[in-house]
C-alpha positions in Angstrom: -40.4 -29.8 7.5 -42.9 -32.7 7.5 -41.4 -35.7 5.5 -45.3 -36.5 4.5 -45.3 -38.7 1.6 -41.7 -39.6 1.2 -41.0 -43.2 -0.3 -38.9 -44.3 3.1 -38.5 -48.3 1.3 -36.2 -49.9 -1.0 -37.8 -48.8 -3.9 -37.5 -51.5 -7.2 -39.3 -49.6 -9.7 -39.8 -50.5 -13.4 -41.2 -48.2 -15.5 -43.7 -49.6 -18.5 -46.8 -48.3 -20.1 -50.4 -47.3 -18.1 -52.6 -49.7 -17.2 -55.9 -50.3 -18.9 -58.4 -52.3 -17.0 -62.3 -51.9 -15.5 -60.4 -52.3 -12.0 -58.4 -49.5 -12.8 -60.7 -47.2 -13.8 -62.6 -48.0 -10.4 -60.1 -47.2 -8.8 -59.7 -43.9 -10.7 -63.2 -42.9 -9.9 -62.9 -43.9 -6.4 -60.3 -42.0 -6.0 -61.3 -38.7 -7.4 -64.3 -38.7 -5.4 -62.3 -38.7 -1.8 -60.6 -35.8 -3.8 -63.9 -33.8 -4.7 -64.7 -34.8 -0.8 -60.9 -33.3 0.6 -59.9 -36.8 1.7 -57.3 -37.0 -0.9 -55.1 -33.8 -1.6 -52.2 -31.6 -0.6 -51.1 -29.7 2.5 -50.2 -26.0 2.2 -46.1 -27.2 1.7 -46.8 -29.2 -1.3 -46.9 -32.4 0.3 -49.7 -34.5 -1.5 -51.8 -36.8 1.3 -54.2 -40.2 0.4 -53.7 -43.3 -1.3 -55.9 -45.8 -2.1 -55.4 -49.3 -3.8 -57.5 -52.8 -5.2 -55.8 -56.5 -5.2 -55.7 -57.7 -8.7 -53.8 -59.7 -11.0 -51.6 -58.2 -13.5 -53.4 -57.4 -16.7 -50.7 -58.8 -19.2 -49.4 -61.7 -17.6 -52.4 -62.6 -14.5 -49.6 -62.4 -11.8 -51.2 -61.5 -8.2 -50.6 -58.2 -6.5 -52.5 -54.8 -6.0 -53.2 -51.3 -7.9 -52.5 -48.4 -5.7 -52.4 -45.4 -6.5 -48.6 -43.2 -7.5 -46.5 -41.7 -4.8 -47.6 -37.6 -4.7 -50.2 -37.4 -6.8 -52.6 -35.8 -4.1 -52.7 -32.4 -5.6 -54.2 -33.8 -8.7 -57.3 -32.8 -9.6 -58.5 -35.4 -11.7 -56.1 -38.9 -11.5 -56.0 -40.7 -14.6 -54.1 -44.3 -16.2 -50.6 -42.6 -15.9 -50.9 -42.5 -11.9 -51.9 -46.0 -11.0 -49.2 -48.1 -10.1 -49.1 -52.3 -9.6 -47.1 -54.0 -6.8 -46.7 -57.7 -7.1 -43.9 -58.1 -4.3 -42.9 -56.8 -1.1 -41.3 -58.3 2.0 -41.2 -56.2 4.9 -38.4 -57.5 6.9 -35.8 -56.1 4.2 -38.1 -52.8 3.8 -38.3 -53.7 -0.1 -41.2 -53.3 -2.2 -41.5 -53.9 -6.0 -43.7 -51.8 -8.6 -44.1 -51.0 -12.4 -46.1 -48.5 -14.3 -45.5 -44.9 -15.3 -45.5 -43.9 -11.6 -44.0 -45.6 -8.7 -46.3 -46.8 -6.0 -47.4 -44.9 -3.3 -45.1 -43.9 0.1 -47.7 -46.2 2.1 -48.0 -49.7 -0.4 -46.0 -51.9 2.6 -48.9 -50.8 4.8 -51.4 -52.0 2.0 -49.8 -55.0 1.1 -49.5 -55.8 4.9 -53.4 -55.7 5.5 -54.3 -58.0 1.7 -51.7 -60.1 3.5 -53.4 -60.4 6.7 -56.5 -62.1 5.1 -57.4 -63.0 0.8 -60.7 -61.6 1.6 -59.6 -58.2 1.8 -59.7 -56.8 -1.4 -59.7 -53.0 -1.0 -57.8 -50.6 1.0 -58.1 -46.9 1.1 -56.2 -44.2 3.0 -57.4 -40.0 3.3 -56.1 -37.6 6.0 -58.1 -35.9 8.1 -57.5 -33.7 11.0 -61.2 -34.0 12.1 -61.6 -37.6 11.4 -58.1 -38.4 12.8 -59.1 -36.4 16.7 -62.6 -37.7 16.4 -61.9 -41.3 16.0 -58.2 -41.8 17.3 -58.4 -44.3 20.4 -62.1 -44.3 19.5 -61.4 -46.6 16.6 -58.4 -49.1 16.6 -55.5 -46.6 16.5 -51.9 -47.5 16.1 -49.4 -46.0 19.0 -48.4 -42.6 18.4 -44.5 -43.5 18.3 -44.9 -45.4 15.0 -43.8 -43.1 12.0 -46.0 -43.5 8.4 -44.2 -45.7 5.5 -42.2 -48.0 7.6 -42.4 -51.8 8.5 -43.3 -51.0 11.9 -46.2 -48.9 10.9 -46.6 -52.4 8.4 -46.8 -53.7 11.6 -48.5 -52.0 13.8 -51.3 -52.0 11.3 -51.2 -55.9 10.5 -51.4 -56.5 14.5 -55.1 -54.2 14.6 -56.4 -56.0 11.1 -55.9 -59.3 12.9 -57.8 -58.6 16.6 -60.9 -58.2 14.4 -63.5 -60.1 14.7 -63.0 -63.0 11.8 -66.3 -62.5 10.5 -65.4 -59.1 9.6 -63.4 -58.7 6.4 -63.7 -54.8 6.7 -62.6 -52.4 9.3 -61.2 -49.0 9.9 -58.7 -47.6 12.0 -56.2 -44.1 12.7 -52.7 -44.4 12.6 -51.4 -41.9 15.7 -48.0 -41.7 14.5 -49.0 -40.2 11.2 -50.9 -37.1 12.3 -54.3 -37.0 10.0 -54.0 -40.2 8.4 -57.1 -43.3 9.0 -57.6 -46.0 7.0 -60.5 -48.2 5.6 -60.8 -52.3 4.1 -62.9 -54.2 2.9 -64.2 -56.4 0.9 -64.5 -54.8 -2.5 -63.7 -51.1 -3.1 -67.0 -50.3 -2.5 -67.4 -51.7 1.0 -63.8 -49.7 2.0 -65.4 -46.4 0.3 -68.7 -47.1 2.1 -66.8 -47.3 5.5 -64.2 -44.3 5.3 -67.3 -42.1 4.3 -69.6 -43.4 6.8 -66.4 -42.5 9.9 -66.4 -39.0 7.7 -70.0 -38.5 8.3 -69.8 -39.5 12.0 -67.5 -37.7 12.4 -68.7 -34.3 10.7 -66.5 -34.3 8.3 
């Protein structure tokens, strides 16, 4: 059985009321459209696939982190404030991540966090599975190696190491992670730029 989607960090969850904010409702409607599109959804054993997440401050008290969207929600037709989470620390070395809301973050927030790490101009990250995407563009695209499982600090890793051979003047990219079979990934510098790019790679790729 594929273990798809399962949190595999030190979870610190705190659970509070949804958030209300224009970023969050971008990210809503961002995210609904890679569902409408089959970017975002669930495999035939229930396993939900795609995240996607924004770098924000909190709205309450203007501490930094990002909004990312809640661990197996893929099956969801139509995402709303209850499924948005916001994760304000993480450190990767102890394979801890922190996050409140009415959800808990998604299985792959270290790998976000590790790419808004990487460089404060990257303000969007967004993640879909597809198994035409993933065979058209892996080792086409920078692609992660094949031996590196989804959710861990060495995907974190792996991932940080492909944001940071890009050329500097590029604050958005995309690349396939071959150890997590359908999953690619988009950045950029505003949500739109990293939706922009993931449906451009769809496109080229027929999907």
């Amino acid at each position: 059985m594929r273990d798809e989607g399962t949190i595999k960090f030190k979870a610190d969850f705190e659970l509070c009321h949804p958030f209300s904010a224009p970023v969050v409702t971008s990210l809503i409607a961002a995210r609904n459209r890679l569902f409408d599109r089959g970017l975002i959804g669930v495999y035939p054993d229930g396993i939900s696939f795609g995240n996607l997440s924004i770098r924000a401050h909190h709205p309450e008290d203007a501490r930094p982190g990002f909004f990312i969207t809640g661990t197996q929600t893929g099956y969801i037709q139509r995402l709303d404030e209850t499924h948005i989470a916001f994760v304000d620390r993480c450190d990767i070395a102890a394979n801890y991540l922190r996050s409140t809301g009415p959800i808990q973050a998604s299985s792959e927030a270290m790998t976000h966090y590790m790419i808004y790490s990487v460089d404060p101009a990257i303000n969007a990250v967004v993640h879909v599975h597809s198994p035409v995407m993933w065979k058209y563009w892996k080792d086409r695209a920078p692609t992660t190696g094949r031996d590196i499982p989804y959710g861990t600090p060495e995907m974190a890793a792996a991932v940080e190491d492909l944001v940071l051979v890009r050329k500097p003047e590029q604050a958005a990219g995309f690349l396939v992670m071959a150890g997590h079979e359908d999953g690619v990934m988009s950045y950029g510098l505003n949500l739109d730029v990293a939706m922009e790019l993931i449906l451009e790679k769809a496109e080229e790729a027929g999907v």
